[in-house]
C-alpha positions as YAML, in Angstrom:
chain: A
units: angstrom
residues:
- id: 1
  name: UNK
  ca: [25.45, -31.13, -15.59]
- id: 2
  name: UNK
  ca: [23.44, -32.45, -18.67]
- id: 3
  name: UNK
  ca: [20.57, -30.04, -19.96]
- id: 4
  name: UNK
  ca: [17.21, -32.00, -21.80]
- id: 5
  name: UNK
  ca: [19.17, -32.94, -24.63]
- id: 6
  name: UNK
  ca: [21.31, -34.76, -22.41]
- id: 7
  name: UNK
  ca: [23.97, -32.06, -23.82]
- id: 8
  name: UNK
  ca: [26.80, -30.80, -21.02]
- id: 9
  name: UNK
  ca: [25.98, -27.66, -19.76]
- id: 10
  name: UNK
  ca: [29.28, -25.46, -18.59]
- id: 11
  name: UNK
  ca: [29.48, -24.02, -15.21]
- id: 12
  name: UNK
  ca: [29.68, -20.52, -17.00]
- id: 13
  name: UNK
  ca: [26.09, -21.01, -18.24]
- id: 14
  name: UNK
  ca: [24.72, -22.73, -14.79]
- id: 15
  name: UNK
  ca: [26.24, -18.93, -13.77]
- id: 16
  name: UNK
  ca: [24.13, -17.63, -16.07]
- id: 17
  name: UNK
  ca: [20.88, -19.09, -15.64]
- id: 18
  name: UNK
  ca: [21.27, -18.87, -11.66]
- id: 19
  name: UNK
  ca: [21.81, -14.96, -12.46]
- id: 20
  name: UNK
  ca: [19.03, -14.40, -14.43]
- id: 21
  name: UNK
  ca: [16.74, -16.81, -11.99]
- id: 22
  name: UNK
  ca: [17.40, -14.30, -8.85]
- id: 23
  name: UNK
  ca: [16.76, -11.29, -11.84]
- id: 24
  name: UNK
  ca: [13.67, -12.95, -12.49]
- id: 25
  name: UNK
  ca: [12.75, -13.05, -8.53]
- id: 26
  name: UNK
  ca: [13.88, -9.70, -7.62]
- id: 27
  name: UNK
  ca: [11.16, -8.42, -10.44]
- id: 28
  name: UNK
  ca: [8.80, -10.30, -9.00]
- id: 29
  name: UNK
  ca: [9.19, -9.47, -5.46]
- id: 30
  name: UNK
  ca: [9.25, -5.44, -6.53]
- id: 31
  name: UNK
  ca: [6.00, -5.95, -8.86]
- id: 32
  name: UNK
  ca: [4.51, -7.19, -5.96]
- id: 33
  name: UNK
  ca: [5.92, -4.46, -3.66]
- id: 34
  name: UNK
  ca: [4.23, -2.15, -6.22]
- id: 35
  name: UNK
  ca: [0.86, -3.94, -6.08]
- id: 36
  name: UNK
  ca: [0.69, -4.05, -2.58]
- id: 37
  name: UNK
  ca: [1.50, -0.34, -2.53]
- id: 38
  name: UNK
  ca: [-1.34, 0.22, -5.36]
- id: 39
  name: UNK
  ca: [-3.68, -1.76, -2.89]
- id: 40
  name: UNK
  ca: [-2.89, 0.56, -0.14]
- id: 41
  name: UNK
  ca: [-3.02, 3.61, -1.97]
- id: 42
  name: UNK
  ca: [-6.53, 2.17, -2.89]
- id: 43
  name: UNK
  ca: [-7.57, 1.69, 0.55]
- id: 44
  name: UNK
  ca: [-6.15, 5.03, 1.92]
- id: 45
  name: UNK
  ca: [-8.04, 7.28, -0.65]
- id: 46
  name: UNK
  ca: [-11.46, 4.78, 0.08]
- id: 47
  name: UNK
  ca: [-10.71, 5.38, 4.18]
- id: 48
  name: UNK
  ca: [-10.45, 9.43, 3.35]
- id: 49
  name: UNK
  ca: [-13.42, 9.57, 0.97]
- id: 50
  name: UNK
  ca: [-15.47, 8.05, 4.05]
- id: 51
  name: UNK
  ca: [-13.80, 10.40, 6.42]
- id: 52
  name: UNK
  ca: [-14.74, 13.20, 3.92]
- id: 53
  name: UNK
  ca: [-18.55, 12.15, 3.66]
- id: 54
  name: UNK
  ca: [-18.30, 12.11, 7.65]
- id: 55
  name: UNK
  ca: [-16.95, 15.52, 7.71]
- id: 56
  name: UNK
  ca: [-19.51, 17.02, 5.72]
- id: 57
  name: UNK
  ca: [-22.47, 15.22, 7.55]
- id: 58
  name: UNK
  ca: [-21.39, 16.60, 10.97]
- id: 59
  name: UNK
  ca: [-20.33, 19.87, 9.82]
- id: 60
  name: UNK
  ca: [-23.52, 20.68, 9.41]
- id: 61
  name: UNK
  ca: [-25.82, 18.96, 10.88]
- id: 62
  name: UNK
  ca: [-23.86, 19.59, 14.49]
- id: 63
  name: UNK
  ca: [-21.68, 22.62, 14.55]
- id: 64
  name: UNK
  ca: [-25.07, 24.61, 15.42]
- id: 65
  name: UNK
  ca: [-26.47, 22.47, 17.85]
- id: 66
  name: UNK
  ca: [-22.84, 21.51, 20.01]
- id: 67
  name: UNK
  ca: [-20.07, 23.52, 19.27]
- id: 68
  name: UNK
  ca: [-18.13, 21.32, 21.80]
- id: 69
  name: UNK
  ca: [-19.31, 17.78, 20.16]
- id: 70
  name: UNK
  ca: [-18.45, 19.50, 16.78]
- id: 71
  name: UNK
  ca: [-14.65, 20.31, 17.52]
- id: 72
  name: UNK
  ca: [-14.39, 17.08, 19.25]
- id: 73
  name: UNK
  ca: [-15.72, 14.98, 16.37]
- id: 74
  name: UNK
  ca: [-13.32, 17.31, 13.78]
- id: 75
  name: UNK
  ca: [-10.53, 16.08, 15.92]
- id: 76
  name: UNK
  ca: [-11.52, 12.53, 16.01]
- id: 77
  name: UNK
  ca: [-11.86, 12.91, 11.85]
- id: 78
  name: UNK
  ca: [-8.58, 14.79, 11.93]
- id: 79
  name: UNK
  ca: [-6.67, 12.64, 14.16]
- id: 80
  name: UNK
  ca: [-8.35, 8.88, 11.93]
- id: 81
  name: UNK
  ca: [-6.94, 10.63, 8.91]
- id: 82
  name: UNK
  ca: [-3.22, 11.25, 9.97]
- id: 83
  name: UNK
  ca: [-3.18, 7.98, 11.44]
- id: 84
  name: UNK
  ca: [-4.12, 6.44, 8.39]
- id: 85
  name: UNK
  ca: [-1.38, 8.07, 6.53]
- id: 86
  name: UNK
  ca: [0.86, 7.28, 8.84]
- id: 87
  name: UNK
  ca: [0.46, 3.65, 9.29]
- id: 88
  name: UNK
  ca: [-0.55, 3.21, 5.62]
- id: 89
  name: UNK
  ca: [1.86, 5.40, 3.51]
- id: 90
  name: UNK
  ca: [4.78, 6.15, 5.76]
- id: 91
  name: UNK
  ca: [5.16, 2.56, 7.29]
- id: 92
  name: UNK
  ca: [4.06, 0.48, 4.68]
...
C-alpha cells in the first residue's frame, strides 16, 4: 500500500493506524454515551423539579379539602417519580 507520497506503507504501520482508528471510535462512541447520559440527567432533574412544583401546589391547596384525593395524588407524584428513575437512570 502506497501512502500520498506515493511512499510504501508497511503492514506494521497499516496495524497501526487501523489501531488507533477503532481508539479513535471507541472515544467517540463513550463521549457520546456520556452526553446522552448528561441529556438524561438533564431531563430527569427538569421531570422532578415539575413533580416538586406539583407536590407543593396540591399539598396545600387539597390535603384540607380531600384527604382521600390528597394521598391518591401523593401516590400518583410518588409512583411518576420512581418510574422516572427507573426507566431514565437505571435502564438507560
Amino acid at each position: 500500500m502506497f501512502d500520498k507520497n506515493s511512499s510504501l506503507i508497511s503492514n506494521k504501520e497499516i496495524e497501526i493506524i487501523k489501531n488507533y482508528t477503532d481508539k479513535v471510535q471507541d472515544t467517540t462512541e463513550n463521549i457520546k454515551g456520556v452526553n446522552d447520559l448528561n441529556i438524561t440527567i438533564e431531563n430527569v432533574k427538569k421531570n422532578y423539579k415539575n413533580l416538586e412544583k406539583k407536590r407543593d401546589k396540591l399539598y396545600y391547596s387539597n390535603k384540607e379539602k380531600d384527604q382521600m384525593e390528597w394521598v391518591r395524588c401523593m401516590n400518583n407524584i410518588k409512583n411518576r417519580a420512581e418510574e422516572t428513575v427507573i426507566n431514565e437512570l437505571i435502564y438507560v
